[in-house]
C-alpha positions, 0 to 999 in steps of 0.5 A: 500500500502507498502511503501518503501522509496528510498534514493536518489536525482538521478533521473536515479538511481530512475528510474533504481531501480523503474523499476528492483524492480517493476518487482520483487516485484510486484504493492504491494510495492511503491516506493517514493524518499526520501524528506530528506537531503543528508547525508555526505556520509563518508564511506570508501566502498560502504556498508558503504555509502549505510548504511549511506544513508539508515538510514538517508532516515529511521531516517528522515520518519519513513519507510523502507528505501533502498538506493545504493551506486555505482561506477566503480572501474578500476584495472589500477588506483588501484580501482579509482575511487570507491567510489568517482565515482559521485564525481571524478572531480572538477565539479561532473558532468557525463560528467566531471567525465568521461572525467577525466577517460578518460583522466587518461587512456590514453595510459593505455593498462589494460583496466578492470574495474568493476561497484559495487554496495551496496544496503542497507535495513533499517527497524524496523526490522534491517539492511541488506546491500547485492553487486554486480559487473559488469566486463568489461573492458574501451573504449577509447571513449564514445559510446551510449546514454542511460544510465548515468555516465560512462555507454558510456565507459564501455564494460560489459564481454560477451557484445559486445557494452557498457553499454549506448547501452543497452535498459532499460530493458536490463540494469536493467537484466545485471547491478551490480545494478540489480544484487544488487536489485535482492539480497536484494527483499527477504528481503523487501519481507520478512519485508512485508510480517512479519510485515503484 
């Protein structure tokens, strides 16, 4: 079996990233959480901090290593929060950080924001780190009760509910990680599939 060591202490995102890249590169690779420290994530992008997390999951097991760095980033606030999506409020948590969104966008009529994501690939082989975003636009309250973070307030381009209305599977198809996810399965395809 290939193993491949996903850098995260969040269950959700697990979740999301086992289901998209279980469907896309088959039974043959297995996905285990990392059991390391969180590192100090101090980039200044979301590739940077992928990067970190990634080589850190990779120094601490020895494995092939990926990790994501994610978040929204809304035009009104000059790309606020960004990076610092997980750790926007005081308190961290899903429903402080989009309360305080919220909050910060009341009376705004610019409502565009945009989820990225960075996906990292650390191995022996070298390093790969791939984005992709997600347009949308902010609800001025939280719909929906799938999803996590800031899923229930945002309204994905083309789609008419929001982020937390969508099933799984639909998520997985449409979202800036899936989208991530499907840019990097190459190359841990490739890493497989040359070192076998």
């Amino acid at each position: 079996m290939n193993t491949v060591v996903v850098a995260t202490h969040n269950s959700h995102k697990l979740t999301e990233i086992s289901l998209t890249l279980t469907a896309l590169l088959g039974p043959d690779i297995k996905l285990v959480q990392t059991d390391g420290k969180a590192p100090v994530e101090d980039g200044e992008s979301f590739e940077e901090n992928a990067l970190i997390k990634a080589r850190a999951a990779f120094r601490h097991s020895g494995r092939p290593s990926l990790a994501d760095d994610s978040g929204i980033c809304v035009d009104a606030l000059d790309g606020a929060p960004g990076i610092h999506s997980s750790r926007y409020s005081a308190e961290g948590s899903d429903s402080a950080n989009l309360a305080l969104l919220l909050s910060n966008m009341k009376g705004v009529t610019n409502r565009a924001a945009t989820f990225v994501c960075a996906v990292a690939f650390v191995s022996n082989s070298g390093e790969r780190v791939v984005r992709a975003e997600w347009p949308g636009v902010l609800r001025a309250a939280a719909k929906g009760k799938g999803g996590f973070g800031y899923d229930p307030i945002f309204s994905p381009q083309g789609l008419t509910g929001t982020a937390a209305e969508l099933s799984d599977l639909e998520k997985a198809a449409f979202s800036h990680r899936g989208r991530a996810l499907g840019l990097i399965a190459p190359a841990i395809n490739r890493y497989f599939h040359t070192t076998n």
